[in-house]
C-alpha positions in Angstrom: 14.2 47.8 51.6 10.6 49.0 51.0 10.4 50.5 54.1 13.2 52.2 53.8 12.8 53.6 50.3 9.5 54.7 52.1 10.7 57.1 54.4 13.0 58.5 52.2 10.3 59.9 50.0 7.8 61.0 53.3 11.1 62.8 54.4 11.8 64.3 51.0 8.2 65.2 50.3 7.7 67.1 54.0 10.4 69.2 53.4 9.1 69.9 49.9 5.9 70.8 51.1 7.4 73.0 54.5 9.0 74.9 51.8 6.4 75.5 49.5 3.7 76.5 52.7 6.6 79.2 53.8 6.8 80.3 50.2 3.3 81.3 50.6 4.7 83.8 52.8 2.6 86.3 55.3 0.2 86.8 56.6 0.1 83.5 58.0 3.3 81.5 57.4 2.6 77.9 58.7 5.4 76.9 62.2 8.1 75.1 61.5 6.1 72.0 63.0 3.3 72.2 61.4 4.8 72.9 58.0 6.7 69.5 59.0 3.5 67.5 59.5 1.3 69.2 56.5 4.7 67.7 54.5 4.6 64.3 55.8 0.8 63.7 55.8 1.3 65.1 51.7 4.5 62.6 51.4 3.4 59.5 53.1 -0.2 59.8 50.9 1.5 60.3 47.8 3.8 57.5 48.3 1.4 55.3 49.2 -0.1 56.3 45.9 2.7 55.4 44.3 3.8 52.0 45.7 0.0 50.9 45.9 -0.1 51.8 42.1 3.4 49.5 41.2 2.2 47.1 43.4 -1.2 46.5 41.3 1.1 46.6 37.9 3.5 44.3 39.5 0.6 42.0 40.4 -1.6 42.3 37.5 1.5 41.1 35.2 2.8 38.2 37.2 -1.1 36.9 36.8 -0.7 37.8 32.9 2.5 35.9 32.8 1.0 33.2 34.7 -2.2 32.5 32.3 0.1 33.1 29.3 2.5 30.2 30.2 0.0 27.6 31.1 -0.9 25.3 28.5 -2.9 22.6 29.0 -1.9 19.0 27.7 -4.3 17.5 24.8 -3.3 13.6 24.4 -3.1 12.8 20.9 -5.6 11.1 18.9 -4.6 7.8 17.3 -6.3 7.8 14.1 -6.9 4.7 11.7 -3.8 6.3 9.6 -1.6 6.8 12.8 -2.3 3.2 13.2 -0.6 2.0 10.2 2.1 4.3 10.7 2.8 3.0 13.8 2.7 -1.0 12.3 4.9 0.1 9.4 7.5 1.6 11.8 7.1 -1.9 14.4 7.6 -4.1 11.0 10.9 -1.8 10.5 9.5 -0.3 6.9 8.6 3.3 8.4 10.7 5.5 9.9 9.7 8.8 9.4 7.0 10.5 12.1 3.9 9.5 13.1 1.4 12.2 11.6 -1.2 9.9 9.8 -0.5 11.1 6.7 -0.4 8.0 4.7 -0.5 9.7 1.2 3.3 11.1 1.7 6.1 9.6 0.1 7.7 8.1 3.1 4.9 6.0 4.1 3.6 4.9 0.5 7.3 3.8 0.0 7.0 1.6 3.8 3.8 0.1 2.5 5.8 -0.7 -1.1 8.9 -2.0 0.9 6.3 -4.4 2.9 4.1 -5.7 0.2 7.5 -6.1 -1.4 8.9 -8.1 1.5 6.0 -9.9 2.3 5.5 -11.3 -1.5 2.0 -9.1 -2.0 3.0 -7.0 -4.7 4.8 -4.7 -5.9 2.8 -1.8 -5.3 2.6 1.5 -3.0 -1.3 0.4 -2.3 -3.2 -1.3 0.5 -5.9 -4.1 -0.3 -8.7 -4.5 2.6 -7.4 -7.3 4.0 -3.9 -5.8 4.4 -5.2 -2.4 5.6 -7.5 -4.0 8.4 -4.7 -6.0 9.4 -2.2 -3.2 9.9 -5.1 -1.0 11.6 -5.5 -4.2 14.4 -1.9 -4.5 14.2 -1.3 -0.9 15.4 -3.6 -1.3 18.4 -1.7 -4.6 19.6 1.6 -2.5 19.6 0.1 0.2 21.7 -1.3 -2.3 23.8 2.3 -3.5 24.3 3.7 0.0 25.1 1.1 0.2 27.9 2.0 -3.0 29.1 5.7 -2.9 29.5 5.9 0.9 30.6 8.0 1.6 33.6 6.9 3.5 36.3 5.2 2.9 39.7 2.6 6.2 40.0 -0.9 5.5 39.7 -1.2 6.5 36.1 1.0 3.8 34.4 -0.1 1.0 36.6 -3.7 2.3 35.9 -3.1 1.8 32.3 -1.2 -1.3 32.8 -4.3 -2.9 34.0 -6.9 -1.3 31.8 -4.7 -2.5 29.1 -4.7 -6.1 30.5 -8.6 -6.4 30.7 -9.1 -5.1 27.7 -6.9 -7.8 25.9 -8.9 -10.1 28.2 -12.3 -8.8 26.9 -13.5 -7.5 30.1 -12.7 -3.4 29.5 -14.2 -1.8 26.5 -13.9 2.1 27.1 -11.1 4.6 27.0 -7.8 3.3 28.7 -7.2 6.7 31.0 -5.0 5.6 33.4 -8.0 6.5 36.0 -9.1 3.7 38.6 -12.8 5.1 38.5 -15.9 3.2 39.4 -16.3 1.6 36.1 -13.3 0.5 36.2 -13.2 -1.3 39.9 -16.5 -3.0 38.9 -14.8 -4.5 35.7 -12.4 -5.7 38.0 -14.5 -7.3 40.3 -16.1 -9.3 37.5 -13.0 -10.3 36.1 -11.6 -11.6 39.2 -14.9 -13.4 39.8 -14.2 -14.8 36.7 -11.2 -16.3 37.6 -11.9 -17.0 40.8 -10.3 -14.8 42.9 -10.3 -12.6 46.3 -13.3 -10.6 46.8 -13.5 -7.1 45.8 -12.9 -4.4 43.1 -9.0 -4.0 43.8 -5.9 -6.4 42.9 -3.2 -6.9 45.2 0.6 -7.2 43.8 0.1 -11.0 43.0 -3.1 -10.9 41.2 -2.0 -7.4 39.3 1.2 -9.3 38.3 -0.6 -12.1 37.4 -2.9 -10.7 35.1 -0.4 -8.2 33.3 2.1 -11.3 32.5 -0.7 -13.4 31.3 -2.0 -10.3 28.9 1.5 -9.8 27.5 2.2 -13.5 26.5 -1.8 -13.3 25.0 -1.1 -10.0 23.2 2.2 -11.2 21.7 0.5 -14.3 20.3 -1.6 -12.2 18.4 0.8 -9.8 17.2 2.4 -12.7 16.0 -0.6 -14.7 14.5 -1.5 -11.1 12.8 1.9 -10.6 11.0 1.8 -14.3 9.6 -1.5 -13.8 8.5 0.0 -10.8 6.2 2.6 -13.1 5.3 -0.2 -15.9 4.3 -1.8 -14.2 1.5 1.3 -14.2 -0.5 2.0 -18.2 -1.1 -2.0 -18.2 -1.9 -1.4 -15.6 -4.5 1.4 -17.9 -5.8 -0.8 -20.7 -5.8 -3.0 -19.2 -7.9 -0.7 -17.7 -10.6 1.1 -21.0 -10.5 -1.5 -22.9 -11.1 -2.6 -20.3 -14.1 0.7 -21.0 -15.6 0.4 -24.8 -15.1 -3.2 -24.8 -17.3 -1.8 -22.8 -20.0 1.1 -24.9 -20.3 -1.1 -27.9 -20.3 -3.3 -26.4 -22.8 -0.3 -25.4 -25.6 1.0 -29.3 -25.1 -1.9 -30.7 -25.9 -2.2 -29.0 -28.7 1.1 -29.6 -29.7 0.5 -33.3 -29.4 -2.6 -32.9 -31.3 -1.1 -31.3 -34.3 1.3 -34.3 -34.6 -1.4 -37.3 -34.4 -2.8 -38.0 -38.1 -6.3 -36.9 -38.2 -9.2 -38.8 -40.2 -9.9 -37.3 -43.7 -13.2 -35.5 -43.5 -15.2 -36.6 -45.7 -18.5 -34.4 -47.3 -21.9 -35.8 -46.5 -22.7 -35.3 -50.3 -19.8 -37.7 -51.1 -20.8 -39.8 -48.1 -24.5 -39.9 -49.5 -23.6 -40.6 -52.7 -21.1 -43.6 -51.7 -23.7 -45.1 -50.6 -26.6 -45.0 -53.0 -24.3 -46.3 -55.8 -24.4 -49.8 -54.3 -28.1 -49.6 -54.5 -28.4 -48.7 -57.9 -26.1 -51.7 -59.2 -28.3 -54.0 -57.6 -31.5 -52.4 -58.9 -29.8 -52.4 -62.4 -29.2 -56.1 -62.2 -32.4 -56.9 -61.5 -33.8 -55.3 -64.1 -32.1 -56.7 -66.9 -33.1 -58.2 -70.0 -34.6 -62.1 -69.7 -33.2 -63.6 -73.1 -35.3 -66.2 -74.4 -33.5 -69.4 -75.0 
């Protein structure tokens, strides 16, 4: 089709320019021939011009279109508030989305509905203790996520096993989903560890062995964190109970108190005196008159 559309315009352009040459008229009218090739030297040159030019645009904006439609992925970062989120909406308190912005309505109300549920108060607010707990809580469940993904590439088993050593202890960076050279050495040492072939790769029996192992072990502690959320309420309980039971104690015992007969109190003047007057009689006696018989 370009070919085409390019003789067209060498044809049209050579009789263009055999006209305009015999327009020029004498003395010396170019031939026929010549007037021919002058046209389809000017035609073929300014049609390659031409389709040289559109070819450059046509170029230039496929590249533009190219760069402008490329976007490079960014993985998100799971921040400590992202982390509660994502414990909230694993409890079943929080279902909005996860944007780690804890202060919104949505999430205050999940962390009431918990504390509510979970006999810590009735309040919209985290205590330490709590918070810590949902922010270890949120990387168990995304330790889970990596370990039951489905997939065979290289990426999700990559992070399947990173995931697994880490629960085990043994990986302590970024999990990437990249078998790198740190990452073989871990797994050497771990497999020395337990004992296993030689080398800094798993085969399907040790890889399933470790993943199953790390799922039971990070389900334990999911579980062993939740009832530790739970513990602090019967403690609190405890402790206002047993409040309730001293002050309870302390109005019956006064109660009892108020109906025993108490001793009359008696003034130390009046006690004092009580006993002086004894003392007195006898020195009175004593001193009395000897009548002389």
């Amino acid at each position: 089709m370009f070919k085409k559309k390019k003789l067209i315009a060498v044809l049209a352009c050579s009789v263009l320019t055999g006209n305009v040459l015999y327009a020029w008229g004498p003395p010396h009218p170019p031939s026929g021939a010549g007037a021919f090739v002058a046209g389809a030297a000017v035609g073929a040159a300014v049609t390659y011009g031409v389709m040289s030019h559109k070819k450059k645009r046509r170029v230039h904006k496929k590249r533009h279109a190219r760069k402008k439609h490329v976007k490079k992925y960014v993985a998100p970062v799971m921040t400590i508030e992202k982390k509660i989120q994502k414990s909230l909406t694993a409890l079943g308190f929080y279902h909005g989305k996860i944007d780690g912005e804890v202060n919104s309505y949505e999430t205050r109300s999940a962390i009431k509905a918990m504390n509510n549920a979970y006999g810590l108060g009735n309040t919209a607010s985290l205590d330490p203790k709590t918070r810590d707990a949902l922010v270890y809580l949120g990387d168990l469940f995304i330790f889970d996520r990596y370990l039951i993904a489905q997939g065979s590439n290289e990426k999700v088993k990559a992070k399947r096993i990173q995931t697994a050593l880490k629960i085990y202890g043994f990986y302590h960076d970024k999990i990437d989903g990249v078998i790198g050279s740190g990452t073989k050495k871990i797994i050497a040492e771990y497999k020395a560890s337990k004992r296993l072939s030689y080398g800094p790769e798993l085969n399907f029996e040790e890889e399933y062995q470790l993943v199953t192992s790390a799922k039971q072990l990070n389900d334990k502690n999911i579980d062993e964190t939740i009832a530790s959320l739970k513990s602090t309420a019967p403690q609190k309980a405890v402790l206002s109970q047993q409040k309730v039971n001293s002050a309870e104690g302390l109005q019956n015992n006064t109660a009892v108190n108020a109906n025993v007969p108490q001793p009359a109190v008696v003034s130390p003047l009046v006690s004092t005196m009580s006993q002086q007057q004894p003392a007195n009689n006898a020195v009175s006696r004593n001193t009395a008159p000897v009548v002389n018989q």
